[in-house]
C-alpha positions as CSV (number, residue, x, y, z in Angstrom):
1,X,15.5,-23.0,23.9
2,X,14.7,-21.0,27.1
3,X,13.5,-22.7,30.6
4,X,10.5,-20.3,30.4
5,X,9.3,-21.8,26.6
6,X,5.8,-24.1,27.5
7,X,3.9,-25.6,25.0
8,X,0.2,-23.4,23.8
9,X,-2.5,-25.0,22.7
10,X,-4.5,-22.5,20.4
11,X,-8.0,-23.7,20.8
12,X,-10.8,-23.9,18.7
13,X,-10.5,-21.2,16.2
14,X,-11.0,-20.9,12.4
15,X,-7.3,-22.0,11.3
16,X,-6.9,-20.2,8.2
17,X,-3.3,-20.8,6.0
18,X,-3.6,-20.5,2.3
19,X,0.1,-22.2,2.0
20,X,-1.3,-25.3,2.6
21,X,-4.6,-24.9,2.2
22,X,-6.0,-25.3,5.1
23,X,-9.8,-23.3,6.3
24,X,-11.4,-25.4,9.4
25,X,-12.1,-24.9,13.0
26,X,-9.5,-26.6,14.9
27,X,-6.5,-26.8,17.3
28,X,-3.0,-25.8,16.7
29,X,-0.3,-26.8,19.2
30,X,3.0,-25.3,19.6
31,X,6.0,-27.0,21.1
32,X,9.5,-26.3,21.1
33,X,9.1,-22.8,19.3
34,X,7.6,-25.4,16.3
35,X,4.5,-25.9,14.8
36,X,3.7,-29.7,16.4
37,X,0.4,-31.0,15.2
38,X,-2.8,-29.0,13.4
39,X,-5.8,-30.9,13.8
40,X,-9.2,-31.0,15.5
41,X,-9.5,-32.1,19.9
42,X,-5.6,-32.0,20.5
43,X,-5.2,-32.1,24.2
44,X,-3.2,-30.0,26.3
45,X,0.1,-31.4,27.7
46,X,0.6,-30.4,31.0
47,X,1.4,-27.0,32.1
48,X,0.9,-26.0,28.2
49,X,-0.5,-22.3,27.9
50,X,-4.0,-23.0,26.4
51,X,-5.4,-19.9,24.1
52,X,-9.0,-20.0,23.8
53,X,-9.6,-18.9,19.8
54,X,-13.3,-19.5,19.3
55,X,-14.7,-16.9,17.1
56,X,-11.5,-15.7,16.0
57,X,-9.3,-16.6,13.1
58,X,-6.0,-18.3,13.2
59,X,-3.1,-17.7,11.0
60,X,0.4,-17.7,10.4
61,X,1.7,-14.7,11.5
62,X,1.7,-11.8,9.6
63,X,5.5,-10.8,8.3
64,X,6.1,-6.6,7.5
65,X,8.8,-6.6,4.9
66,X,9.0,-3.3,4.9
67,X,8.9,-0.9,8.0
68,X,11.1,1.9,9.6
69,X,12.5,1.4,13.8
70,X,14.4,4.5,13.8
71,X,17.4,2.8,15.8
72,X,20.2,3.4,15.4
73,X,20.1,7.2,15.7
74,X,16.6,8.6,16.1
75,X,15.5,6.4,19.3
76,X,13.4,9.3,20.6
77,X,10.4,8.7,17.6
78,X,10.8,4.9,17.7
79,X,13.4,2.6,19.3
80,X,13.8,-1.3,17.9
81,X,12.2,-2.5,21.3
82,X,9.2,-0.7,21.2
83,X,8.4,-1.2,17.0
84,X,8.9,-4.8,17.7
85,X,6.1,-4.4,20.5
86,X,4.1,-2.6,18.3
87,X,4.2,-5.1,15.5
88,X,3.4,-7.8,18.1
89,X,0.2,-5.9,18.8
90,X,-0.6,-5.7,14.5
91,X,-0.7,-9.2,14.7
92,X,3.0,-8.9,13.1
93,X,5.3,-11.9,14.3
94,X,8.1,-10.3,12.4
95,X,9.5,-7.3,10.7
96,X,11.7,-6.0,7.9
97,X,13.8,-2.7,8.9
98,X,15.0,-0.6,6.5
99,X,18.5,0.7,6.5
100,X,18.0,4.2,6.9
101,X,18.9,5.0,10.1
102,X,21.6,7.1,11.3
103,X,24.3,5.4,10.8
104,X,22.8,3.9,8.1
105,X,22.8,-0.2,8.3
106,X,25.2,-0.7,5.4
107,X,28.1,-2.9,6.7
108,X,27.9,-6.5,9.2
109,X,28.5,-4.6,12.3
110,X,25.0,-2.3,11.7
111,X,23.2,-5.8,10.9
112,X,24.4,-7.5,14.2
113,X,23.2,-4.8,16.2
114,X,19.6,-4.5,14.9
115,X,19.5,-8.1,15.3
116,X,20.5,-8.1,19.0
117,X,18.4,-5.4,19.9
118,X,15.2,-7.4,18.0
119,X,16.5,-10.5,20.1
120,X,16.7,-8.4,23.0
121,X,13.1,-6.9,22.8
122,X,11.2,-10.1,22.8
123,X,8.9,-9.3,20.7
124,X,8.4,-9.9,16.8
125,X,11.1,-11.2,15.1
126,X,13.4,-8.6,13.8
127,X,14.8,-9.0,10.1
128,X,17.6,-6.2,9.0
129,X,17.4,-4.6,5.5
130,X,21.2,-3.6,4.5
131,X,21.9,-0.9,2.9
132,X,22.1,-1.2,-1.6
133,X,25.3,1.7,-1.8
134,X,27.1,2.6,1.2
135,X,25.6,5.6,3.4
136,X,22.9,5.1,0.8
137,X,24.2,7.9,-1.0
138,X,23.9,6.2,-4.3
139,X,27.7,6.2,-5.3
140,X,29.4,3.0,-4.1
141,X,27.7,-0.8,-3.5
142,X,27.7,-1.7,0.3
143,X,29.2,-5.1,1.1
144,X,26.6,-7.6,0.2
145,X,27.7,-10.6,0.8
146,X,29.2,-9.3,4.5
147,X,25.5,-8.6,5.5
148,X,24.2,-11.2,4.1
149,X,26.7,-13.3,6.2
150,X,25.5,-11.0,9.3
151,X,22.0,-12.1,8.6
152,X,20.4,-9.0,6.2
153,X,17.2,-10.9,4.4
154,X,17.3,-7.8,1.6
155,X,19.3,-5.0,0.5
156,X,17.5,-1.1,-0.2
157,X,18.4,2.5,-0.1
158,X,15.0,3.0,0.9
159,X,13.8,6.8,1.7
160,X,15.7,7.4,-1.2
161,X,15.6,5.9,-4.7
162,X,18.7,4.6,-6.7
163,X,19.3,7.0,-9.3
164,X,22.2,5.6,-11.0
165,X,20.7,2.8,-13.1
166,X,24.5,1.5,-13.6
167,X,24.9,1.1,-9.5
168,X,21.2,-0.4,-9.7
169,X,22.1,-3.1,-12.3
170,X,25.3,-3.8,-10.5
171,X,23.1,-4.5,-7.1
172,X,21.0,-6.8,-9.0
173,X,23.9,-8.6,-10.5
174,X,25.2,-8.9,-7.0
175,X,22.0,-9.5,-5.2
176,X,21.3,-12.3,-7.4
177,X,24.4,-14.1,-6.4
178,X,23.4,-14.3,-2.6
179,X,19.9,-15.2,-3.6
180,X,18.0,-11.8,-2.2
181,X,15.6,-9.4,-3.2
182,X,16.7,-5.6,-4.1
183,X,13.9,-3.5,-2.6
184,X,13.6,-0.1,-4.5
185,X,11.8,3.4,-3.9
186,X,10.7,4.2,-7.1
187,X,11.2,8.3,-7.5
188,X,12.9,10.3,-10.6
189,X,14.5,12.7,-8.3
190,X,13.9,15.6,-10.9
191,X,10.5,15.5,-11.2
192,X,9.5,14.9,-7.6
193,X,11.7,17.4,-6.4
194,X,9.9,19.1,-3.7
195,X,6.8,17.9,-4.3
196,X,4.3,17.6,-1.2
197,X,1.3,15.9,-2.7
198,X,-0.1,13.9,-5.6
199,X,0.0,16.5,-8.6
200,X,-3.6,16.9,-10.0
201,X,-6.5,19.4,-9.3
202,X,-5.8,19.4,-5.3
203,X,-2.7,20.4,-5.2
204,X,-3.4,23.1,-7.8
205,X,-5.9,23.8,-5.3
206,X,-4.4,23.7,-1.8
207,X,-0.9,26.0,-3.8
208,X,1.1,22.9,-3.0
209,X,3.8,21.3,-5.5
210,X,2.8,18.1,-6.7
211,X,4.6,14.8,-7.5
212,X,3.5,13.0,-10.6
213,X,3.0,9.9,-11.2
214,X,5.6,9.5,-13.9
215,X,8.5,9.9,-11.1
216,X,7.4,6.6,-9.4
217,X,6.6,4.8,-13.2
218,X,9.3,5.5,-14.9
219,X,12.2,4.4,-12.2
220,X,9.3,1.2,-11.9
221,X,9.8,0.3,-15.6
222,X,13.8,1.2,-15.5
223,X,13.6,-1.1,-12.3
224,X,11.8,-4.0,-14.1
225,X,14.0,-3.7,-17.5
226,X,17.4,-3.8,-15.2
227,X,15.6,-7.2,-13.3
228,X,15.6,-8.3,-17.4
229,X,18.6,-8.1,-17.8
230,X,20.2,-9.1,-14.8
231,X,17.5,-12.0,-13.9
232,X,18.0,-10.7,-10.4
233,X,15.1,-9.9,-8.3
234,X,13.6,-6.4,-7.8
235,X,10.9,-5.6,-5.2
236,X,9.3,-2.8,-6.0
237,X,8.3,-0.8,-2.6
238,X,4.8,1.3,-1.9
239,X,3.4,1.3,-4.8
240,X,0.7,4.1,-5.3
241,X,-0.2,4.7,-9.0
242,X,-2.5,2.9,-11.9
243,X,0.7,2.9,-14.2
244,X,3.0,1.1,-11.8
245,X,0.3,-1.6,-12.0
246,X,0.1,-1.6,-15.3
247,X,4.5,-1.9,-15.5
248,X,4.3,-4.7,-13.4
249,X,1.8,-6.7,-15.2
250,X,3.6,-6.2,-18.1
251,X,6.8,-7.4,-16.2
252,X,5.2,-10.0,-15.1
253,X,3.5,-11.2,-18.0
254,X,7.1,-11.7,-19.5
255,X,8.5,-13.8,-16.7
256,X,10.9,-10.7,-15.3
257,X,11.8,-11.4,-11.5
258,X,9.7,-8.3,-10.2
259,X,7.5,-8.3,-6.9
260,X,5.6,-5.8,-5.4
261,X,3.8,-4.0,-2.2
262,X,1.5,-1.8,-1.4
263,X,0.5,-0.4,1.5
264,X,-2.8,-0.2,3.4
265,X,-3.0,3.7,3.3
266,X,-2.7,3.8,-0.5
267,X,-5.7,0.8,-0.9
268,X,-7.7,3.1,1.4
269,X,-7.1,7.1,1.0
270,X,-7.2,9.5,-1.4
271,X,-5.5,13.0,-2.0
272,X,-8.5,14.5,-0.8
273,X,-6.7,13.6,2.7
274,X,-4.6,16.5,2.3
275,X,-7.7,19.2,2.0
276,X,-7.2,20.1,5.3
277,X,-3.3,20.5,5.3
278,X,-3.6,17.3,7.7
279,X,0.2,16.3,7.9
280,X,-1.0,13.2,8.7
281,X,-1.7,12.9,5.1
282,X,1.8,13.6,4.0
283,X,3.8,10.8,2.8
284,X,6.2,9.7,-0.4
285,X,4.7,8.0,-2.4
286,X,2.0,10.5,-2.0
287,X,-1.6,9.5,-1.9
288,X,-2.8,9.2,-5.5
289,X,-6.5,9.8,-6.8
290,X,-9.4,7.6,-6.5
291,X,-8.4,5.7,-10.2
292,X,-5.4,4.9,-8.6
293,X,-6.6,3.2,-5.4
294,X,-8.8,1.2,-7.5
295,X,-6.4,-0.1,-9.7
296,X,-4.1,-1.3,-6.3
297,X,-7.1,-2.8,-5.1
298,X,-7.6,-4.9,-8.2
299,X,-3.7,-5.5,-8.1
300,X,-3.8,-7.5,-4.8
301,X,-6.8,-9.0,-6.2
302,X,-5.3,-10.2,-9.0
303,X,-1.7,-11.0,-7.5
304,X,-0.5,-8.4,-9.9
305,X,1.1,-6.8,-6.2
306,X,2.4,-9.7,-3.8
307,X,2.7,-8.7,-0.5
308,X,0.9,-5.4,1.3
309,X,3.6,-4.2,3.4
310,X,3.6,-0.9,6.2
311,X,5.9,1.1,5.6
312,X,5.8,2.6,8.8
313,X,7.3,5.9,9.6
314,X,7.3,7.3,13.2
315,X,7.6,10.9,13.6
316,X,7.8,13.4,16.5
317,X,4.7,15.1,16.8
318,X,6.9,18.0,17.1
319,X,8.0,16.9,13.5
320,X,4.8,16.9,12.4
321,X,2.9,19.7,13.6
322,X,4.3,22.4,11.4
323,X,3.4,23.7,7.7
324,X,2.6,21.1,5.5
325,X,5.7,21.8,3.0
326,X,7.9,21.5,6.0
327,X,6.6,18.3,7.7
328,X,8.5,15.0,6.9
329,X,7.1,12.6,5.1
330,X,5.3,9.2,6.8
331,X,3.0,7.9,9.0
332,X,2.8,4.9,11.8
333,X,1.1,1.9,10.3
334,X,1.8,-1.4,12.3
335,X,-1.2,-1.6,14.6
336,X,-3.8,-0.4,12.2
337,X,-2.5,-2.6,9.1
338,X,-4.7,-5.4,9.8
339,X,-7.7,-3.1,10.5
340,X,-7.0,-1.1,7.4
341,X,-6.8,-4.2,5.6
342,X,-10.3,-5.7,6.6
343,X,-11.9,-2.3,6.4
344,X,-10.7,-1.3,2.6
345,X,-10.1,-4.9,1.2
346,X,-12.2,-7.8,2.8
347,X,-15.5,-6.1,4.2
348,X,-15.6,-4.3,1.2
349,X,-15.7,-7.2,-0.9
350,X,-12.5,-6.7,-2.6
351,X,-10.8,-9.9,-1.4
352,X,-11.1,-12.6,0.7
353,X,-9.8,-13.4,4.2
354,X,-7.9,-16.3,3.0
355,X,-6.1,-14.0,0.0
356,X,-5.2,-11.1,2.9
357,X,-3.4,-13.7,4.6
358,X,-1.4,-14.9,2.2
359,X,-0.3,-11.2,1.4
360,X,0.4,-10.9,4.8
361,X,1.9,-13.5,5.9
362,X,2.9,-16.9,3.4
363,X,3.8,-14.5,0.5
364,X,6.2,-11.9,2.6
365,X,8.0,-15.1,4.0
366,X,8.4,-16.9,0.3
367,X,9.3,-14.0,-1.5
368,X,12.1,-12.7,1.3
369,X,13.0,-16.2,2.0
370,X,11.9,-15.8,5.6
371,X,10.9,-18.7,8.1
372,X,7.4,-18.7,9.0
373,X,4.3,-17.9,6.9
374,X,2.6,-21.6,6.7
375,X,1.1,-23.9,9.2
376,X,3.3,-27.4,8.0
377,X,4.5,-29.3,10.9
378,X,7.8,-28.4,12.0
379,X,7.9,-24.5,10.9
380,X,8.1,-21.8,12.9
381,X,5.3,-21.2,15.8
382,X,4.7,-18.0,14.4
383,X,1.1,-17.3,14.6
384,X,-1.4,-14.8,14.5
385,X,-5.3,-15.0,16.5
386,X,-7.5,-11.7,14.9
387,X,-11.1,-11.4,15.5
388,X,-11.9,-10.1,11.3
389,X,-15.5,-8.6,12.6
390,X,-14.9,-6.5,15.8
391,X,-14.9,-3.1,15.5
392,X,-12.6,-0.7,17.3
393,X,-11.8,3.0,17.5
394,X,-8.6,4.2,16.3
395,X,-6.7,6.2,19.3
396,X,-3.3,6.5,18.3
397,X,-2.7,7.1,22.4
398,X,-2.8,4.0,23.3
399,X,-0.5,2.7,20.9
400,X,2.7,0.6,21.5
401,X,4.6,2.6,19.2
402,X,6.0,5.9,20.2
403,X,4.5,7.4,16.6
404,X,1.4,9.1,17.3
405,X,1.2,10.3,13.2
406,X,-1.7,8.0,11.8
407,X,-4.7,9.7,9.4
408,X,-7.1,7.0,11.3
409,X,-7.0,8.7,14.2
410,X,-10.9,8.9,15.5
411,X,-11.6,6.4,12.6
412,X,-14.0,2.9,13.7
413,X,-12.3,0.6,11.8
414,X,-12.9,-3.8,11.4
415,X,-10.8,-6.5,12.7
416,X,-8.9,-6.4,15.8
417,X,-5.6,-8.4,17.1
418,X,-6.0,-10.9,19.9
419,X,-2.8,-12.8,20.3
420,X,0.4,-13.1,18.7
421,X,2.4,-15.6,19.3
422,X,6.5,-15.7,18.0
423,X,8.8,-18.5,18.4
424,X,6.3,-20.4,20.3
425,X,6.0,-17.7,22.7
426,X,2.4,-15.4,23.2
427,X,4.3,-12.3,23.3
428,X,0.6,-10.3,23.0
429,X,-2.5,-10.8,24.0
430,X,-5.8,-8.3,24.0
């Protein structure tokens, strides 16, 4: 522990943690970097920072298992320091990064770094993804158990799916044995081959290639069949299409290890995004139709999808700003997630606040075997203080991030960050 460490008091605000059920207005106080005593009237030790929460909601922090920090390799669109900052300010008090950087993180040596540089930005907690085949070029496994050992919470080729189904039942055999999730993009190369957009009536429209949905549903089903056989577990990333829903129910419903996210912008927006050639718009998976959003939103109702999860993708504006076929795919996500959320989910009357928390935060940290994600004396002081009815304008401008690609720009959206607080630490406050 750190000289500089004091004990907060969080004060007075709706403490809301599904993981042990707990919904009441109370105190929370933090010592040591731990979670010391939940309760109503806890007094302040002395010199203890003391965080007024009334009004606001009070969770366990949120946990992004799967988002993009460009280092090593691309540090001018994002650098580990300033995603971390970022996520502190979406009320994220950690963060998955996936492995495809440049070099890609597929050996001990690529996991130590990210983690220093997390360490070293002060800011949410910084988990590294490795790498499933080595340079994720689908041909040869990576090391597993070496970084594991280096502290990788998951293994994925994500930006890219696994085509071989041999090397992806091999990575489940393996994975299995070190007790982690394999995290897949689901995409049959051949048929989304460039693709720009949902296929359907808009792209037919607009004279863009589509991607159907049969290229994320059937690697979904191969992906869940392979978890069958292998009883290891396979987290199925950004999930955008009413099939994929269906597959995973069905996986599901027969005990197969199979998890799944979805991300705010497919529970919110259409492919009616793209009208305008807005590269904003432009991501992989695409955004689906209408049916499809609606069927993810009764997913997360259900639990039929676990965690919702970011997925987000920095780019250059330079990057972006060009014809739509040319742009790359992705957008920022980590400050407007919770907003997003609220907006699309919980105003709407899709879910409650107490179910968005627990795909947020307690579900993330159970299903990646992560630290955090519950209030029980003794855990992590990882914790979240959002205000679920104030209303904000989305200015990408002022982000911490150095993405400025987000479709919300201009948008009012509900629910706003106040303080995050990692390790015991307020590492954010509005």
């Amino acid at each position: 522990m750190s000289a500089d460490r004091r004990d907060v008091l969080l004060k007075g605000g709706r403490l809301l943690d599904p993981s042990t059920r707990t919904d009441a207005i109370g105190d929370i106080l933090l010592r040591d970097g731990k979670i010391e005593s939940v309760g109503g009237n806890l007094s302040a030790p002395e010199g203890a920072t003391v965080v007024d929460c009334t009004g606001k909601v009070v969770s366990p922090g949120f946990i992004d298992v799967h988002c993009h920090l460009r280092e090593p390799g691309r540090e001018d669109v994002e650098t580990i320091a300033t995603g971390a900052r970022a996520a502190a300010a979406g009320g994220f008090t950690a963060v998955c990064a996936m492995p495809n950087t440049d070099p890609v993180t597929d050996n001990q040596a690529a996991i130590g770094f990210v983690l220093k540089q997390g360490r070293a930005a002060g800011a949410a907690r910084v988990y590294p993804i490795g790498a499933i085949s080595i340079g994720e070029k689908g041909e040869q496994l990576a090391e597993f158990g070496e970084m594991v050992g280096a502290g990788a919470v998951a293994v994925s080729d994500d930006g890219k799916p696994v085509v071989s189904a041999q090397l992806m039942r091999t990575a489940l055999e393996y994975a299995r044995a070190f007790g982690i999730p394999v995290a897949d993009h689901c995409e049959e190369p051949t048929l989304a081959a460039g693709g720009d957009m949902n296929e359907g009536l808009v792209s037919a429209r607009l004279g863009l290639k589509g991607i159907p949905s049969e290229a994320e549903e059937i690697m979904a089903i191969r992906d869940i069949l392979l978890a069958r056989r292998t009883g290891g577990h396979v987290h199925l990333c950004h999930m955008s299409t009413r099939g994929s829903v269906e597959l995973i129910r069905w996986g599901k419903d027969r005990g197969i290890n199979v998890t799944a996210e979805v991300c705010p912008h497919h529970i919110s927006l259409t492919e009616d995004e793209v009208l305008g050639y807005d590269t904003n718009a432009k991501m992989n998976p695409p955004l689906r139709t209408l049916d499809d959003v609606e069927a993810l939103r009764e997913a997360v109702k259900d639990g039929t999808i676990d965690v919702i999860a970011t997925d987000h993708a920095p780019h250059h504006n330079d990057e972006k700003e060009r014809e739509f076929s040319l742009a790359p795919n992705g957008i920022i996500g980590l400050e407007t997630a919770l907003a997003v959320n609220i907006t699309w989910l919980v105003a709407a009357g899709v879910i409650s606040l107490e179910t968005l928390i627990d795909k947020m935060a307690c579900a993330p940290a159970k299903l990646f075997h992560l630290d955090g994600g519950t209030f029980r004396k003794g855990a992590l002081g990882d914790v979240t203080v959002f205000d679920p009815t104030a209303t904000w304008k989305v200015d990408a401008a002022n982000f911490l991030t150095k993405g400025r690609n987000t479709p919300y720009q201009g948008r009012t959206l509900t629910g706003l960050v106040k303080c995050t607080v990692v390790d015991g630490r307020v590492v954010f406050q509005r």
